[in-house]
GUMI-328499 format. One record per residue (C-alpha): residue number from 1; z, x, y. Coordinates in steps of 0.1 Angstrom, whole numbers, m for minus. Last residue first. Layout:
% residues N
+-----+-------+-------+-------+
: num :    zz :    xx :    yy :
+-----+-------+-------+-------+
: NUM :     Z :     X :     Y :
...
+-----+-------+-------+-------+
% end
This chain:
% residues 218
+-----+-------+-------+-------+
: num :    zz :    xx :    yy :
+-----+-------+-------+-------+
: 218 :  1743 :   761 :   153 :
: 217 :  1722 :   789 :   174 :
: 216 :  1693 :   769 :   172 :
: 215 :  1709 :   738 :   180 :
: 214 :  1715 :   753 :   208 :
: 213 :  1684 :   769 :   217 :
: 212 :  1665 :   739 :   211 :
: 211 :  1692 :   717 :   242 :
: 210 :  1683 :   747 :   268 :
: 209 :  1647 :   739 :   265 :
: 208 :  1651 :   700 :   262 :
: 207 :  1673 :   702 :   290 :
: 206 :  1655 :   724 :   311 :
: 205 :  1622 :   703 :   307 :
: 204 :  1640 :   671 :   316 :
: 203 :  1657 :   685 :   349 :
: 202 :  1616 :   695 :   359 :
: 201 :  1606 :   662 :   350 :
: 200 :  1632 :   641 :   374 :
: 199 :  1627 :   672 :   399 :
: 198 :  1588 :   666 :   402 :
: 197 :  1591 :   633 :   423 :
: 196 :  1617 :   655 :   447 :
: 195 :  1591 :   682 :   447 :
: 194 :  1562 :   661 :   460 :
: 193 :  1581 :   645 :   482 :
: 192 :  1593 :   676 :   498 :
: 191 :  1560 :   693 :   498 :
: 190 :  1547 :   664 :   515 :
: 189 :  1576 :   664 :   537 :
: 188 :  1574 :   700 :   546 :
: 187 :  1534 :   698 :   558 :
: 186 :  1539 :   670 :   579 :
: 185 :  1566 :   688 :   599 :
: 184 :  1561 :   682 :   634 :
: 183 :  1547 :   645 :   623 :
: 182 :  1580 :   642 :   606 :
: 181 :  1600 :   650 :   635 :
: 180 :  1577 :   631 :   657 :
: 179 :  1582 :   599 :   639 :
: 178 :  1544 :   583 :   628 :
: 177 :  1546 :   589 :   590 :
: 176 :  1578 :   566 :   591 :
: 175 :  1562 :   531 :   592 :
: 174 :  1525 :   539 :   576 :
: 173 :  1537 :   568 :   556 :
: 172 :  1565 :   550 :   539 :
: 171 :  1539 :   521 :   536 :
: 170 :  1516 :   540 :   511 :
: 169 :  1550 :   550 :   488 :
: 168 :  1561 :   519 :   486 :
: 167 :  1529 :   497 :   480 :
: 166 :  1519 :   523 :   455 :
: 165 :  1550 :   517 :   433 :
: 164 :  1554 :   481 :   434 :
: 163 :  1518 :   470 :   425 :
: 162 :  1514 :   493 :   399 :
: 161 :  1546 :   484 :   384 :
: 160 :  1538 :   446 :   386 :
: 159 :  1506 :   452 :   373 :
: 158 :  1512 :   473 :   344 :
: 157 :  1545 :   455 :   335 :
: 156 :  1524 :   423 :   329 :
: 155 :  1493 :   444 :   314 :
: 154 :  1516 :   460 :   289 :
: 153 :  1530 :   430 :   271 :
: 152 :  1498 :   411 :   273 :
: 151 :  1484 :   446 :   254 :
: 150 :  1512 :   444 :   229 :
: 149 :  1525 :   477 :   222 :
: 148 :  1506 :   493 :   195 :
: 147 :  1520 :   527 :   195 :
: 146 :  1488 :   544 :   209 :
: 145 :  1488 :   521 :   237 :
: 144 :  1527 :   524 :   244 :
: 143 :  1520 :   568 :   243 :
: 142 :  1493 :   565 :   269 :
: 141 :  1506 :   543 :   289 :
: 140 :  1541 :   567 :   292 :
: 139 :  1521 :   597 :   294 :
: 138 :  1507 :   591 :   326 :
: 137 :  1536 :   575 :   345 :
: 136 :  1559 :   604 :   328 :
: 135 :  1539 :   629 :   342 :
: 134 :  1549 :   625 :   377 :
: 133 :  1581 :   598 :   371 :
: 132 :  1580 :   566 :   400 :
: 131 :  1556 :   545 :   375 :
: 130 :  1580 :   550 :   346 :
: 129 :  1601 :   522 :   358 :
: 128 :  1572 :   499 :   351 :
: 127 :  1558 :   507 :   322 :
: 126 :  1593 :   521 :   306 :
: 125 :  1603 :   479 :   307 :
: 124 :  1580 :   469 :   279 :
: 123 :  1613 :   494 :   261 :
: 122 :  1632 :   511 :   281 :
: 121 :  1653 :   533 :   257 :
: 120 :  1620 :   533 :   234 :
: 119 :  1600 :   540 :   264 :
: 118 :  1618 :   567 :   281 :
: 117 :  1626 :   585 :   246 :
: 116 :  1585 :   586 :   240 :
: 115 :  1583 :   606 :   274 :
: 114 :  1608 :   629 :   272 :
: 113 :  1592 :   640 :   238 :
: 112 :  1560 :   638 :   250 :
: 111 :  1569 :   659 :   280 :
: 110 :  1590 :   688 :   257 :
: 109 :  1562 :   688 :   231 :
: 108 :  1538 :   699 :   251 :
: 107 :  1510 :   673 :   263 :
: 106 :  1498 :   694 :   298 :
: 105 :  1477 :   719 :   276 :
: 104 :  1457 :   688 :   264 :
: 103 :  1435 :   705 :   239 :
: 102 :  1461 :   703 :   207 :
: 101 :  1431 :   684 :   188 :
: 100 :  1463 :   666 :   167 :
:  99 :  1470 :   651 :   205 :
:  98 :  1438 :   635 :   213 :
:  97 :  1430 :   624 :   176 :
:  96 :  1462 :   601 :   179 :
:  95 :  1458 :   588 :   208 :
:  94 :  1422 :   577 :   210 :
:  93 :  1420 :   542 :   203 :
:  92 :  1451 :   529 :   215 :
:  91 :  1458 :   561 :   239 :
:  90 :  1427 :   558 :   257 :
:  89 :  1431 :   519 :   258 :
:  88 :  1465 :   528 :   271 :
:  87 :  1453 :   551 :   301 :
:  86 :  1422 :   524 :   312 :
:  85 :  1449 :   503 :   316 :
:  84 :  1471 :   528 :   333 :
:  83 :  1443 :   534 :   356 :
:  82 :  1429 :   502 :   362 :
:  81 :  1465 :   492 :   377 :
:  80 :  1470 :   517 :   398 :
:  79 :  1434 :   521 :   412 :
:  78 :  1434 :   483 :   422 :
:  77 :  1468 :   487 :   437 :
:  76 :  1457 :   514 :   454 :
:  75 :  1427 :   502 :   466 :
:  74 :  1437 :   470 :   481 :
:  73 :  1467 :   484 :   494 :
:  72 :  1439 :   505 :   517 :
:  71 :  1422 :   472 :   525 :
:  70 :  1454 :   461 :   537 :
:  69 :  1465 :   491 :   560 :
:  68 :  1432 :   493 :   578 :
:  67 :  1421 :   527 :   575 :
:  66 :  1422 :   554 :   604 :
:  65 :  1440 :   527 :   627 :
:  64 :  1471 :   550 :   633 :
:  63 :  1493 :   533 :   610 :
:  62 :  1462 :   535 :   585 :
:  61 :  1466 :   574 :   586 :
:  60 :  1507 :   576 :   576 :
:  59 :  1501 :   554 :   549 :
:  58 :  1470 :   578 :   536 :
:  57 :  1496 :   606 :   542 :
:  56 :  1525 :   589 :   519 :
:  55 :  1496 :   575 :   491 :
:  54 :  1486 :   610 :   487 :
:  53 :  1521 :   621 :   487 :
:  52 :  1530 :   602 :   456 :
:  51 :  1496 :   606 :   440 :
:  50 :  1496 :   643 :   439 :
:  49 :  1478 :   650 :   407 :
:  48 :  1496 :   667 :   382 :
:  47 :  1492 :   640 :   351 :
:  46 :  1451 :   653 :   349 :
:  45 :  1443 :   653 :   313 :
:  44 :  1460 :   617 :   302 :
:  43 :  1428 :   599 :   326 :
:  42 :  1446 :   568 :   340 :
:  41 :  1473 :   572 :   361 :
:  40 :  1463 :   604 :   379 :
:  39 :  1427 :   597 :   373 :
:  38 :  1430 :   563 :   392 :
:  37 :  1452 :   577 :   420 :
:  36 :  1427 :   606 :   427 :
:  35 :  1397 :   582 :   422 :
:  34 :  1411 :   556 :   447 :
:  33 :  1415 :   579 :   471 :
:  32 :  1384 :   594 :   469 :
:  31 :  1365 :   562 :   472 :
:  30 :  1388 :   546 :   502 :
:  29 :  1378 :   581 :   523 :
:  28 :  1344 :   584 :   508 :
:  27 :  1332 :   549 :   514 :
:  26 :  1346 :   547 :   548 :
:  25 :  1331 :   574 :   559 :
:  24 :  1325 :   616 :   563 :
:  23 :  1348 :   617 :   589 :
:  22 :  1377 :   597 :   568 :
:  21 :  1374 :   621 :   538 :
:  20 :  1377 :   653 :   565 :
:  19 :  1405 :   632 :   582 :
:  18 :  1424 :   633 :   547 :
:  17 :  1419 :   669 :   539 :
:  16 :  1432 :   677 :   572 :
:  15 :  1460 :   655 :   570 :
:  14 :  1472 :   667 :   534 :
:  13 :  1465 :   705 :   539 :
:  12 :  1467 :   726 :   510 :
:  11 :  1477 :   702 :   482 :
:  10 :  1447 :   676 :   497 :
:   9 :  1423 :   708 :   499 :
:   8 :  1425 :   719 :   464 :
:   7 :  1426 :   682 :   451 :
:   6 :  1393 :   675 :   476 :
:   5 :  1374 :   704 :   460 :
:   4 :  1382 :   693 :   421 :
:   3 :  1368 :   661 :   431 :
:   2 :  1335 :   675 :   451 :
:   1 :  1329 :   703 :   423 :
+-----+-------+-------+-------+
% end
């Protein structure tokens, strides 16, 4: 399978994965990474894809004239912001079947949990702030749709989140992608962004764990 190809590749080897979607053309470079960042947001099953360091490497290719820097916003913002829409309607009309089927491995309790207490802490609010989260920025949509949030509500937050966190991350690569000490170790800063985005979820997960067993033993 093409998509499931392209993940395997893009968490071995950003760059090389990357020139591989810009030598086969235009259309499959932008088209790729506009699916991976639409899933990601968008489609509740897939919260692990890399769309932090995608956007990082794809920054770092249009500062070397590989994609032109605006058409590449373009697409991320457009992927961004389709995606959690598309995620809410899922969880509006969908929601509650989805998670009493118990098929969605990556919905355990501790996520949803951590998830639900982010939005009712941060209310309309969560849509946006939950953008910079892995797991959270795909749960959170999903979760305010199947609540009945206001869709005028969400779409406001939607956009501006959507907007604001792929415009970061894409021209982090673009003006810092470049320095020899990161282009020396590309590899390391992926895996460092990528782990610092996870941390957040990882502490979460601890918690949560640790936090059962005490109330357990009470």
């Amino acid at each position: 399978m093409p998509f499931i190809n392209a993940i395997a590749e893009l968490l071995r080897d950003p760059r090389t994965a990357i020139a591989g979607w810009i030598a086969a053309g235009p259309l499959v470079a932008y088209g790729f990474i506009f699916l991976i960042i639409f899933v990601e947001t968008g489609v509740v099953f897939f919260p692990f894809l890399p769309g932090d360091s995608l956007l990082f490497a794809s920054g770092f290719f249009a500062s070397t004239g590989e994609f032109n820097i605006f058409a590449l916003l373009g697409v991320a913002w457009a992927a961004a912001i389709l995606g959690d829409q598309c995620n809410f309607m899922i969880g509006h009309f969908f929601g509650s079947k989805i998670i009493a089927s118990g098929k969605v491995k990556a919905m355990t309790p501790e996520r949803m949990a951590k998830s639900e207490a982010f939005l009712d802490k941060w209310g309309k609010l969560a849509i946006f702030l939950g953008r910079f989260f892995p797991f959270i920025r795909t749960f959170v949509p999903f979760i305010a749709g199947m609540g009945g949030m206001k869709w005028h509500h969400f779409v406001a937050f939607n956009i501006l989140g959507g907007i604001t966190w792929s415009t970061i991350f894409t021209l982090l690569g673009y003006f810092f992608g470049g320095i020899p000490a990161v282009q020396e170790h590309f590899e390391l800063v992926i895996v460092g962004i990528i782990l610092v985005s996870v941390i957040p979820a990882a502490v979460g997960a601890i918690k949560a764990k640790f936090g059962k067993k005490e109330q357990a033993a009470e």
